[in-house]
C-alpha positions as CSV (number, residue, x, y, z in Angstrom):
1,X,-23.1,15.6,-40.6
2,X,-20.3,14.1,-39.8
3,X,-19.9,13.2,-35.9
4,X,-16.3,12.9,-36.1
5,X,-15.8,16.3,-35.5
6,X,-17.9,16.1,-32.5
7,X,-15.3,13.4,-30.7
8,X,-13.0,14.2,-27.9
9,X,-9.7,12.5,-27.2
10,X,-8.1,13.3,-23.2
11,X,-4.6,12.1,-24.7
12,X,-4.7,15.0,-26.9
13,X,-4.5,17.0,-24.5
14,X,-2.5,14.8,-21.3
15,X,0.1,13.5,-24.2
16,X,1.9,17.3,-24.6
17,X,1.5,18.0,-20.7
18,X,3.2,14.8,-20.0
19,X,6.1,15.8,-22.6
20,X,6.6,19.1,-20.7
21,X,6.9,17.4,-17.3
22,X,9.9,15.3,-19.1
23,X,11.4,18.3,-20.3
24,X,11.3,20.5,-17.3
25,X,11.2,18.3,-14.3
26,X,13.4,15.7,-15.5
27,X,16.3,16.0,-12.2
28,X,13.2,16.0,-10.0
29,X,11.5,12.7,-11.5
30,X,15.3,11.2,-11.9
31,X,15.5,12.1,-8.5
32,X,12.4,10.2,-6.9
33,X,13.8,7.5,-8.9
34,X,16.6,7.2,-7.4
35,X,15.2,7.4,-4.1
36,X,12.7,4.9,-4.5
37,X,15.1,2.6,-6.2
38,X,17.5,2.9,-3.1
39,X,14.8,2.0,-0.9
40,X,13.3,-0.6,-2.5
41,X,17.1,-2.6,-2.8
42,X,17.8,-1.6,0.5
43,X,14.6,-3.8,1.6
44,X,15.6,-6.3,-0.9
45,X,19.0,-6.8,0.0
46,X,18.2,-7.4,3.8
47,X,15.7,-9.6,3.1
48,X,17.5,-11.8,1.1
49,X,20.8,-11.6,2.8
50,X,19.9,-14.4,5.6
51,X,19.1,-18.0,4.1
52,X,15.7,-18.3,3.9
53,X,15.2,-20.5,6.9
54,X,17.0,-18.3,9.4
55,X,14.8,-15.7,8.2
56,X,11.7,-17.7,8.1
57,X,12.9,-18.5,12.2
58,X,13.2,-14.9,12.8
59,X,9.4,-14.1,11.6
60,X,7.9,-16.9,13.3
61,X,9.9,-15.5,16.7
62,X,9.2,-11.7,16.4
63,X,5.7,-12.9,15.5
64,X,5.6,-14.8,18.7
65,X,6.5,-11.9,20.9
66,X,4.8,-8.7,19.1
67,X,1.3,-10.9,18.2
68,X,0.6,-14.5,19.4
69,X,1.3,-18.1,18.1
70,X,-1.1,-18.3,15.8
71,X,-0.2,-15.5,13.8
72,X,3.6,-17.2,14.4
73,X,2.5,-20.1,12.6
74,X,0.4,-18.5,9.9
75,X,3.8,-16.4,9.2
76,X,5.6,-19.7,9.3
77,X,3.4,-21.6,7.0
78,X,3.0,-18.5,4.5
79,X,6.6,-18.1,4.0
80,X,7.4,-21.5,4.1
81,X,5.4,-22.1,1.3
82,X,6.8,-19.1,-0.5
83,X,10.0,-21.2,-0.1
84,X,9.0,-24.5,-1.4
85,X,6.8,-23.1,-4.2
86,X,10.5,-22.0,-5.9
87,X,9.4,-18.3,-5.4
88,X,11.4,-16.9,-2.7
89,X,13.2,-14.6,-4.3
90,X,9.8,-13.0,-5.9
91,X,8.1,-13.0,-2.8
92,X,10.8,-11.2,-1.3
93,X,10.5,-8.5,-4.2
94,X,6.9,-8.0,-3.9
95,X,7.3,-7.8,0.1
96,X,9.5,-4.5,0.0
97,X,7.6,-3.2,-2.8
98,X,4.5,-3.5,-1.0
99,X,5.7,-2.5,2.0
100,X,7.1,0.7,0.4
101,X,3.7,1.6,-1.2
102,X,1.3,0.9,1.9
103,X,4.5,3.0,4.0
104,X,4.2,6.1,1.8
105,X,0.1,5.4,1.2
106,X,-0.8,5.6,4.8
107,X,2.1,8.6,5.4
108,X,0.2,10.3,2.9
109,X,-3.3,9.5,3.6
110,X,-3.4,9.6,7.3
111,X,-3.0,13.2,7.8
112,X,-4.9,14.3,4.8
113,X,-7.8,12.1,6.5
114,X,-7.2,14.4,9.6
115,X,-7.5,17.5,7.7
116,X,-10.3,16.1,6.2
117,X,-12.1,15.1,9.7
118,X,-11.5,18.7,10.7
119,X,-12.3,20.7,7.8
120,X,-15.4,19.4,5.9
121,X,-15.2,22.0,3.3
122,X,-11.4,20.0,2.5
123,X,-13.4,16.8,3.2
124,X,-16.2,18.0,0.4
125,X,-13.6,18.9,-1.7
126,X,-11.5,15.4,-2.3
127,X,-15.1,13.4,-2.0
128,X,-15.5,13.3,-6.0
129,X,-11.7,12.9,-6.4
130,X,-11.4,9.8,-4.1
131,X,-14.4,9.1,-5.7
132,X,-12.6,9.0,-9.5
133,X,-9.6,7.6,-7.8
134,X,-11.4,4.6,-7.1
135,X,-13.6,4.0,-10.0
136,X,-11.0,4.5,-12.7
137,X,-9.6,1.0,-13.3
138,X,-6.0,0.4,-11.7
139,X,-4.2,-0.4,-14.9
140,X,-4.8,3.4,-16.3
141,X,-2.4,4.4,-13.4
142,X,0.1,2.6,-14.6
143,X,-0.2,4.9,-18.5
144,X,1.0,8.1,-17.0
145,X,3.7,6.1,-14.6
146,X,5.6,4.7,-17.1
147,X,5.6,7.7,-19.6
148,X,7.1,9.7,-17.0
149,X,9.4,7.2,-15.1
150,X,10.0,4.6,-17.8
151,X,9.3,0.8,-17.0
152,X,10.7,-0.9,-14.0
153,X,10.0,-0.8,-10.4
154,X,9.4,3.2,-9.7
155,X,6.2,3.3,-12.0
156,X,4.9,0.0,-10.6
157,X,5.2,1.6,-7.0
158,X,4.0,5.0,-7.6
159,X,0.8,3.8,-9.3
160,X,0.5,1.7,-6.5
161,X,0.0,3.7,-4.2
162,X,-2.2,6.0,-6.1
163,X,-3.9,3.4,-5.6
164,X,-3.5,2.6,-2.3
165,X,-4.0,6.2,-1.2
166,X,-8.0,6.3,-1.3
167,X,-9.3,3.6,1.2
168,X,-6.9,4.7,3.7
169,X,-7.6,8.0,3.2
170,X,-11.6,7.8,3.7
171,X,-11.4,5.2,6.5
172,X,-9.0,7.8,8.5
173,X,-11.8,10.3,7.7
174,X,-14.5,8.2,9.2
175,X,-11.8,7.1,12.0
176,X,-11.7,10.9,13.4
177,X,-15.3,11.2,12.5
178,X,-16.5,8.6,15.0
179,X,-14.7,9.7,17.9
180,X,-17.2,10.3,20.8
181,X,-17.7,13.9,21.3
182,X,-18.0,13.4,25.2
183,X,-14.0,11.6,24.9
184,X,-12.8,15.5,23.6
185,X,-15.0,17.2,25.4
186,X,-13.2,15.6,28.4
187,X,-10.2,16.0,27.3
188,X,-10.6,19.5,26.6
189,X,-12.1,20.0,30.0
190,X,-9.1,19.1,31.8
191,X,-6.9,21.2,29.8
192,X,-4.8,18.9,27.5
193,X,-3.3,20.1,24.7
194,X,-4.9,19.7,20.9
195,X,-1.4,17.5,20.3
196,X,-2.6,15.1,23.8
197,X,-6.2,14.9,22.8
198,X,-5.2,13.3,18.9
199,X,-2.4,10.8,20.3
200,X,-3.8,10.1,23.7
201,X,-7.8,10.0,22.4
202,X,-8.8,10.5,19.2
203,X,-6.1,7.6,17.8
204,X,-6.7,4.9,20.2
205,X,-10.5,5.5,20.0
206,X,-10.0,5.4,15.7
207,X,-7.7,2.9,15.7
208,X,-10.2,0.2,14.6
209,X,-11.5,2.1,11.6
210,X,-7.7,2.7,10.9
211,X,-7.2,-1.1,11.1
212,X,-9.6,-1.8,8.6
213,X,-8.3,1.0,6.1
214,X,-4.7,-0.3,6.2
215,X,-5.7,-4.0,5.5
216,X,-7.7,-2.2,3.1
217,X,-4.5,-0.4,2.0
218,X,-2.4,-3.6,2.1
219,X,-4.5,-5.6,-0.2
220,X,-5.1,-2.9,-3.2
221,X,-1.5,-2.7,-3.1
222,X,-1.5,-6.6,-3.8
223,X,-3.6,-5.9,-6.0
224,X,-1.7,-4.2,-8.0
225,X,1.1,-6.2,-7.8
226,X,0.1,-8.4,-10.9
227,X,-0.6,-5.3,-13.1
228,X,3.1,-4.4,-12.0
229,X,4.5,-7.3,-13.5
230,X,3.4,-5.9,-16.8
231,X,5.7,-3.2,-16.6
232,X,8.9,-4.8,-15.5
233,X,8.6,-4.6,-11.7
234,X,9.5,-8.1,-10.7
235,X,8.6,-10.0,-8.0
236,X,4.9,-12.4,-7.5
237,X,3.3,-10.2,-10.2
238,X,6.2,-11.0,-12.7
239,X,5.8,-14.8,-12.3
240,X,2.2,-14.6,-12.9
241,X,2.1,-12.4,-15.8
242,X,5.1,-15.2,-17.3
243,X,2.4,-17.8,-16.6
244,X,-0.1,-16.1,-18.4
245,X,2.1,-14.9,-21.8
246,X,3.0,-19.3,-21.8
247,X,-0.1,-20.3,-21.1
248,X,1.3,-22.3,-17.5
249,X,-1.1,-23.1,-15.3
250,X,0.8,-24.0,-13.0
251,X,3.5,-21.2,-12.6
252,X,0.8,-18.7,-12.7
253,X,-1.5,-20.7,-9.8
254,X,1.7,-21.0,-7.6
255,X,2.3,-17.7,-7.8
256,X,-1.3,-16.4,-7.4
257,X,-1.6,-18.8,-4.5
258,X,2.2,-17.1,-3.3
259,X,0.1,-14.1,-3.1
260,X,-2.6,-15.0,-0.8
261,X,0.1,-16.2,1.1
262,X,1.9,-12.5,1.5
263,X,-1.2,-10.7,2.1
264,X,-2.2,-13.3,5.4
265,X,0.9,-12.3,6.2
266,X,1.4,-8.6,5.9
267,X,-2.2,-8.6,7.0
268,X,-2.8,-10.5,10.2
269,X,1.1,-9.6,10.8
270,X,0.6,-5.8,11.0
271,X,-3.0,-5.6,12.6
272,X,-1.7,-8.2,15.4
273,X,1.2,-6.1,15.9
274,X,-0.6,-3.0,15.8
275,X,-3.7,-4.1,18.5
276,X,-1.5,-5.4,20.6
277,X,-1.7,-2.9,23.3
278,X,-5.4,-2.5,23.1
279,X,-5.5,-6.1,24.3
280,X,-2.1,-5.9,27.0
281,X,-3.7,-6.2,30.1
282,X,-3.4,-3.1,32.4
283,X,-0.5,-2.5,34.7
């Protein structure tokens, strides 16, 4: 007997679907593209339009006033050694594009986790997808990425946040689910509207769990950031996979270490931002 006839190939069958997508949605994929492209430059260009100092300042301040000192000199330190490492420019790359991914991860998760809190038939349904999501190693996002957008940036983002999309996704899910019952029965019982109850309850009783799935988000998205520089993105990822093809130790530890450095920052920067007026004193 012979068991090749008994083997199954997926590409087979994805590699003439992915042909048709080319053929007939070409203007739409040019299209996101374009978009994303524009964005991403955008961010690009107005971080890297001040000297790196001034804009190192400006950090270190707005971190001052949205967080606290401490999170003004983590910022500080994180950049500055960004700066002195050579790799400003990269860093600066691999800000906006993760910025961009978490942006559109969490716009995309957050009110699918609603649904999902609300309609456990919806919730039942995406388990086993979030579920594959998850397992299936990162890299395999990138496959279907590039063969549809090409290499460059748009691929690296787009598989990012595929990537990106799960943990926020579930973590907004158990958010909603945790929300005292008695905090909406209240709210219902004094008549305020279903729009009231989610952004004056349900939200500032989840927002903990919501913390915790966007630094979740933000550091799958760094993640991914190193498989991106196999595709032509640029940036931190870029500089490590060029250690790696050299066999430099030293360019590819900076700018792992560079890494660590943007995800304290993004990290601590946005949950600090984002708690500050649970702690603001009353009044």
């Amino acid at each position: 007997m012979n068991l090749d006839s008994f083997q199954f190939s997926l590409g087979t069958y994805l590699a003439p679907a992915i042909d048709w997508l080319n053929a007939n949605f070409h203007p739409f994929f040019a299209l996101i593209s374009t978009v994303v492209e524009a964005v991403l430059s955008g961010i690009e260009a107005a971080l890297l339009a001040l000297p790196p100092y001034v804009l190192i300042a400006a950090v270190v301040l707005l971190a001052l006033v949205l967080v606290n000192i401490r999170v003004a000199i983590l910022a500080g330190l994180a950049l500055g050694f960004c700066l002195v490492m050579g790799l400003w420019v990269a860093s600066m790359q691999t800000i906006a594009l993760v910025t961009v991914a978490v942006a559109i991860s969490v716009l995309i998760a957050f009110p699918l986790g609603i649904l999902a809190s609300r309609v456990k038939a919806f919730e039942a349904a995406i388990r086993p997808v979030l579920d594959i999501m998850q397992t299936v190693p990162p890299w395999v996002y990138l496959i279907p990425a590039v063969m549809i957008f090409s290499l460059g940036r748009v691929p690296a983002i787009i598989a990012t946040i595929v990537y990106g999309i799960p943990p926020m996704l579930r973590l907004t899910t158990l958010a909603f689910n945790q929300v005292p019952k008695d905090l909406l029965e209240l709210g219902q019982a004094i008549g305020a509207s279903p729009r009231s109850i989610l952004f004056k309850i349900e939200i500032p009783a989840a927002k903990p769990t919501l913390l915790v799935g966007l630094n979740q988000c933000i550091l799958l998205s760094l993640a991914m950031v190193v498989l991106a520089g196999l595709v032509g993105a640029g940036g931190l990822g870029a500089e490590v996979t060029r250690g790696l093809t050299r066999m430099e130790m030293g360019l590819g530890l900076r700018a792992g270490l560079a890494i660590v450095a943007v995800a304290l920052l993004l990290d601590r920067f946005s949950r600090g931002a984002l708690q500050r007026n649970r702690t603001r004193p009353a009044g």
